[in-house]
C-alpha positions as CSV (number, residue, x, y, z in Angstrom):
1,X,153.8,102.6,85.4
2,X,156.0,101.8,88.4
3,X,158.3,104.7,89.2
4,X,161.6,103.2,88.6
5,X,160.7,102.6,85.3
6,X,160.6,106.2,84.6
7,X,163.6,107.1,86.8
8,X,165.6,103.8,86.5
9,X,165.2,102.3,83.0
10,X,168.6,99.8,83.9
11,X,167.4,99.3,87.4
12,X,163.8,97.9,88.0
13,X,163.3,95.8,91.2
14,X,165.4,94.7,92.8
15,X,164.4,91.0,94.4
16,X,162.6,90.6,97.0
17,X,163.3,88.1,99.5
18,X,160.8,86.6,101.4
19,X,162.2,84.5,104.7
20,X,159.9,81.7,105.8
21,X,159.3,78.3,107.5
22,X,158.1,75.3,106.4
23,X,157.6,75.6,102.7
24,X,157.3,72.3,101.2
25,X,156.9,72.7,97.3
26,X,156.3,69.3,95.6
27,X,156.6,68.3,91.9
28,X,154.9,65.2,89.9
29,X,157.3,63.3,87.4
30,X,157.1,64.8,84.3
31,X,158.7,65.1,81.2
32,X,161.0,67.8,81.0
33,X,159.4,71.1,80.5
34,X,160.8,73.6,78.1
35,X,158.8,77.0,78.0
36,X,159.3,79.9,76.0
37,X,160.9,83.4,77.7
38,X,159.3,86.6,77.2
39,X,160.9,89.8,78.4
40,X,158.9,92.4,80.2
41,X,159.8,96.1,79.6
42,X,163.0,96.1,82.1
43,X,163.8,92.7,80.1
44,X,163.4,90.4,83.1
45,X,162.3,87.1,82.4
46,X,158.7,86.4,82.3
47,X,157.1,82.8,81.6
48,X,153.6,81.4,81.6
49,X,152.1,80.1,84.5
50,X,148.6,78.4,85.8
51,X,147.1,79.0,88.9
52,X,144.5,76.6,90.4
53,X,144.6,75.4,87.0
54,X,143.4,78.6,86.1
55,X,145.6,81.0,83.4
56,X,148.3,80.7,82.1
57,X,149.4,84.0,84.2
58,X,152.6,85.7,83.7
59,X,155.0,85.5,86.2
60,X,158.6,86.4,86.7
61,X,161.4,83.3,87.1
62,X,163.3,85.3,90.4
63,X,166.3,82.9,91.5
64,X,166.2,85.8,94.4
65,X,163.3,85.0,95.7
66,X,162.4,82.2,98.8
67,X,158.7,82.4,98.0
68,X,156.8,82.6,94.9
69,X,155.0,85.5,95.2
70,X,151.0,86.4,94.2
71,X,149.7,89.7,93.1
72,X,146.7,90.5,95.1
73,X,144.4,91.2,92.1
74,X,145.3,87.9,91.0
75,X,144.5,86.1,94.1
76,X,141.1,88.0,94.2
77,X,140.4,86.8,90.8
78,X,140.6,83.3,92.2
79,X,139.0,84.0,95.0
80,X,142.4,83.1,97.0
81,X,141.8,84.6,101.0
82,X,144.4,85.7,102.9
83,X,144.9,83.5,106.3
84,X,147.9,84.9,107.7
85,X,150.9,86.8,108.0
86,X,154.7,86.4,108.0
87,X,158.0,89.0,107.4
88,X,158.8,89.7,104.3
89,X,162.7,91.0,103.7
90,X,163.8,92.6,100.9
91,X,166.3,95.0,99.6
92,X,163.9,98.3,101.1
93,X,163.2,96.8,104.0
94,X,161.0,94.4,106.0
95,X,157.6,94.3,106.6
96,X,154.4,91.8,107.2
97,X,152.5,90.8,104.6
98,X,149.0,88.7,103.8
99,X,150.0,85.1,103.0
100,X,147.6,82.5,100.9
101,X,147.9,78.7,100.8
102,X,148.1,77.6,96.3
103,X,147.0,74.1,96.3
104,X,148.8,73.6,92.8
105,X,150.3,75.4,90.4
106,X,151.5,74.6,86.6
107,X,154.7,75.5,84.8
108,X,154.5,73.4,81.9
109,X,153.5,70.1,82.1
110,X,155.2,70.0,86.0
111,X,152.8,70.8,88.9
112,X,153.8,71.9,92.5
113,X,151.7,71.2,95.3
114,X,151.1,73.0,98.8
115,X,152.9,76.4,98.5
116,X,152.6,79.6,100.5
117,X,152.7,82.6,98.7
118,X,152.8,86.4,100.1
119,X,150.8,88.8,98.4
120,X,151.9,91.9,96.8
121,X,150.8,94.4,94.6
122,X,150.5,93.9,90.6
123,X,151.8,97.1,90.0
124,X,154.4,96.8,92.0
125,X,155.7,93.5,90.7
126,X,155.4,94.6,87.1
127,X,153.5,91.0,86.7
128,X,151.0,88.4,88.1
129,X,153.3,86.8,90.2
130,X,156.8,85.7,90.8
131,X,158.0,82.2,90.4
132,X,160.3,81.4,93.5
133,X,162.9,79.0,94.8
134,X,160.3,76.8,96.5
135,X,159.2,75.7,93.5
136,X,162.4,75.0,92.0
137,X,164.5,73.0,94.0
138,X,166.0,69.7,93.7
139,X,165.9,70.3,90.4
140,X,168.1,72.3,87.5
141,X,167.4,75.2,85.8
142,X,168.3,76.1,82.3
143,X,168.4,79.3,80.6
144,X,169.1,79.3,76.7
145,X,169.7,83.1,76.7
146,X,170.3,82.6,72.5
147,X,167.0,80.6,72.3
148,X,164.8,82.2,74.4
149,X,164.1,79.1,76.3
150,X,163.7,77.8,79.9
151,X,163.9,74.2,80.8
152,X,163.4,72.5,84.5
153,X,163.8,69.0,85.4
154,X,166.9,67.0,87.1
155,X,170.1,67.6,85.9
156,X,170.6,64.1,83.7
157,X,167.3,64.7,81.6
158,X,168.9,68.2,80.5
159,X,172.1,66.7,79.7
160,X,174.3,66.6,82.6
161,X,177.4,68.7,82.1
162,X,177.5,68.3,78.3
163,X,178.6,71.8,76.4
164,X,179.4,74.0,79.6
165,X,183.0,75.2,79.8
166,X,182.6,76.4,83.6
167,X,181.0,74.3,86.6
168,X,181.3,76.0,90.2
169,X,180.4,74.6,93.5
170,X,177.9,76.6,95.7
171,X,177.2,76.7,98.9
172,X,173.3,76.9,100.2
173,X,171.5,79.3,102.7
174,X,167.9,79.9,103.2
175,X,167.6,77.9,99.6
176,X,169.9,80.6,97.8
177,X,173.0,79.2,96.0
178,X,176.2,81.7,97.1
179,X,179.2,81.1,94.9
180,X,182.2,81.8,96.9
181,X,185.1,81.4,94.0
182,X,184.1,85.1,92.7
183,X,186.2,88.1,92.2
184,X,185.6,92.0,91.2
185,X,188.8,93.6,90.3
186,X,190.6,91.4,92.4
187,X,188.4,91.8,95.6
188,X,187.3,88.4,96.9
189,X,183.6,88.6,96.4
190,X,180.9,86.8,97.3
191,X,177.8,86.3,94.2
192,X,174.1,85.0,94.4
193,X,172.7,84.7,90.5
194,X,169.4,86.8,90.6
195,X,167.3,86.9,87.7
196,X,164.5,89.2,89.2
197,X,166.8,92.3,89.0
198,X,167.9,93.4,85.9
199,X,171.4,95.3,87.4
200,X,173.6,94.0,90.4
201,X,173.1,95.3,93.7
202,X,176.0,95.3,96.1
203,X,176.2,95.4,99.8
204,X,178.2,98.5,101.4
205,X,181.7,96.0,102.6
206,X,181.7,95.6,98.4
207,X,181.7,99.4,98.3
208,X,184.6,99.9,100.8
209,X,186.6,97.5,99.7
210,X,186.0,99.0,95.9
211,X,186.7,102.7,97.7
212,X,184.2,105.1,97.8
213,X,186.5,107.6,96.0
214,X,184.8,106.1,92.9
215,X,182.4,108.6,90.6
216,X,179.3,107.4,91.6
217,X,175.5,108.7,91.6
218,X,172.4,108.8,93.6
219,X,169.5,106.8,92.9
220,X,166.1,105.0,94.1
221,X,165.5,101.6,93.7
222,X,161.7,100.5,94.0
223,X,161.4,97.0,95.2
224,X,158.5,95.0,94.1
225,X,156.7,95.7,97.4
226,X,156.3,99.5,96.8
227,X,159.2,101.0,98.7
228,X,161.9,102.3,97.6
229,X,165.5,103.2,99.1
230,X,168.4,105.4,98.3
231,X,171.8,103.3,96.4
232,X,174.5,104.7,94.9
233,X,175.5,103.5,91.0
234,X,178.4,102.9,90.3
235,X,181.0,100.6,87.6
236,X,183.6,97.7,88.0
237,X,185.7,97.2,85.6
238,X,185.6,93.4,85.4
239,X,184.1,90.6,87.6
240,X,185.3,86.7,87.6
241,X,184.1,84.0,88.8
242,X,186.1,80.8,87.8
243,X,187.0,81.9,84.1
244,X,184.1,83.7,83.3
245,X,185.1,87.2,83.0
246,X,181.8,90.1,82.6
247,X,182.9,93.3,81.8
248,X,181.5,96.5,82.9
249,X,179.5,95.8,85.8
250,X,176.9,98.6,86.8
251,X,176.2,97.8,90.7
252,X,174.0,99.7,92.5
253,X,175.0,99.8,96.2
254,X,173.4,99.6,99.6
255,X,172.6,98.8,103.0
256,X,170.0,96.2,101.6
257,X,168.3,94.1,104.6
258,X,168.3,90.9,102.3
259,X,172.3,91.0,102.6
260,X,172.0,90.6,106.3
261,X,169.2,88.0,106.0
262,X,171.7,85.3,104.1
263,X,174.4,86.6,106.3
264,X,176.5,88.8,103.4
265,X,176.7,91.6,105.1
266,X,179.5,92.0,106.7
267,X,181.8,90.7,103.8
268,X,182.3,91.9,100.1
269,X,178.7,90.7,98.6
270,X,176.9,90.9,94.9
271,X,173.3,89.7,93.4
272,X,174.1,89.4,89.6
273,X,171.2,90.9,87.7
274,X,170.2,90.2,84.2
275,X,172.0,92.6,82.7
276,X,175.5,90.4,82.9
277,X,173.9,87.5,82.9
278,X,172.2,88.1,79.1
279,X,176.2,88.0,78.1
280,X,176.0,84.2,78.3
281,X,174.7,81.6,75.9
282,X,173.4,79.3,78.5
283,X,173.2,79.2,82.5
284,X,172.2,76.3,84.6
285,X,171.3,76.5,87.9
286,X,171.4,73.2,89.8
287,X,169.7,73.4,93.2
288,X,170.1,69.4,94.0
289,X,173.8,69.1,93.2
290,X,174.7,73.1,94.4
291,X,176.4,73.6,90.7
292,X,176.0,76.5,88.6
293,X,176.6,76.0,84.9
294,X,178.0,78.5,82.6
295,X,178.5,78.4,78.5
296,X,180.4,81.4,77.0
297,X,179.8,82.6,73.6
298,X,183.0,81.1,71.7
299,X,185.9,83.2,72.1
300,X,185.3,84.9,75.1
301,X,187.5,82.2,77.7
């Protein structure tokens, strides 16, 4: 069992980050594809996936991740080899890593074609591999959190803008969507939507601007490549963004590499774990149109 899970029941992984070049993730037209959610043990969410047309496989749906990822045990069970390296960034740090090319891979009835995917450690990962943003862009994402369902396909097949109360505008960098109309008691903040952790991390200008006068207290978080580095946890009283209000915010804060690789650093920045976003009744992520979706459970606007 992964150490953080003994140490940090609230805080798993945080996301890792892969930065690369040149990923071009295809999909076939399909009908829209609507999968069931499973929770692992830091309830993260965890979907079944084929592999070479091999599988299903479970793999973790990480909005925080460039690249979908591989464990290496699963990659010697298909007899995947490694032909390459490339930097990996993520909240502990940066390192090289083995990369392997996926001819095709299945979520659903949608396939995706001629992926790269870096190699890390089962173990580590807490599952077979990590679903990434290369294989879900130009198209929406929806999370039924009350149904424990996950749908993907463009945004009119899944109903447009029917039954959300709050739509925000994003902007894109390195294929992450940053929303910018975001506020933590009061502070102008900026918020990436990251459904591989399960508790927020924030970068060090959020924890200035918050005062470091606040009751806070050490920790480790272990990313899913093995390492680990020191963050202090701590609680906001609210965040906003547009009219959707989350109360009680556990953030966990530090000098995360990741921050500096979609240029957050140096200004008031949050990923948004699971642990908030379970508070909704739906989110929709819409990578072609740079909209996220939220729907509040009745009484909370």
């Amino acid at each position: 069992m992964p150490v953080s899970s003994l140490l940090l029941p609230l805080l798993p992984f945080a996301a890792a980050l892969p930065v690369f070049a040149g990923q071009d993730g295809q999909q076939q037209a399909a009908a829209t594809d609507i999968v069931a959610i499973r929770k692992d043990q830091w309830s993260r969410m965890t979907v079944p996936v084929k592999v070479v047309e091999q599988g299903p496989f479970r793999f973790l749906i990480d909005t925080g991740s460039q690249n979908t990822v591989l464990s290496r045990d699963l990659a010697n069970r298909l007899s995947l080899v490694p032909n390459r390296q490339a930097r990996l960034i993520s909240v502990a740090g940066t390192q090289m890593v083995d990369m392997v090319d996926l001819d095709q891979i299945d979520l659903g009835r949608r396939s995706y074609y001629g992926l790269s995917a870096p190699l890390l450690e089962s173990e580590h990962m807490g599952a077979d591999g990590i679903l990434g943003l290369d294989s879900l862009q130009d198209q929406r994402v929806l999370v039924d959190f009350k149904k424990g369902l996950l749908a993907i396909d463009d945004a009119k097949n899944l109903g447009g803008n029917r039954g959300f109360e709050i739509v925000v505008e994003a902007r894109r960098r390195s294929g992450q969507l940053i929303m910018a109309d975001a506020r933590l008691e009061g502070i102008k903040v900026q918020v990436v939507i990251d459904t591989g952790a399960e508790t927020s991390i924030g970068n060090l200008a959020l924890q200035r601007a918050l005062s470091k006068k606040r009751k806070s207290e050490k920790i480790q978080l272990l990313s899913v490549t093995g390492h680990s580095v020191s963050a202090e946890l701590g609680y906001a009283r609210w965040l906003e963004i547009a009219d959707v209000r989350f109360n009680n915010v556990a953030i966990a804060y530090t000098d995360a590499p990741a921050f500096k690789a979609l240029k957050l650093d140096s200004r008031p920045s949050l990923l948004l774990g699971m642990r908030d976003l379970r508070s909704l009744d739906r989110l929709a992520i819409d990578f072609s149109t740079r909209r996220i979706l939220f729907d509040v459970p009745s009484g909370v606007l």
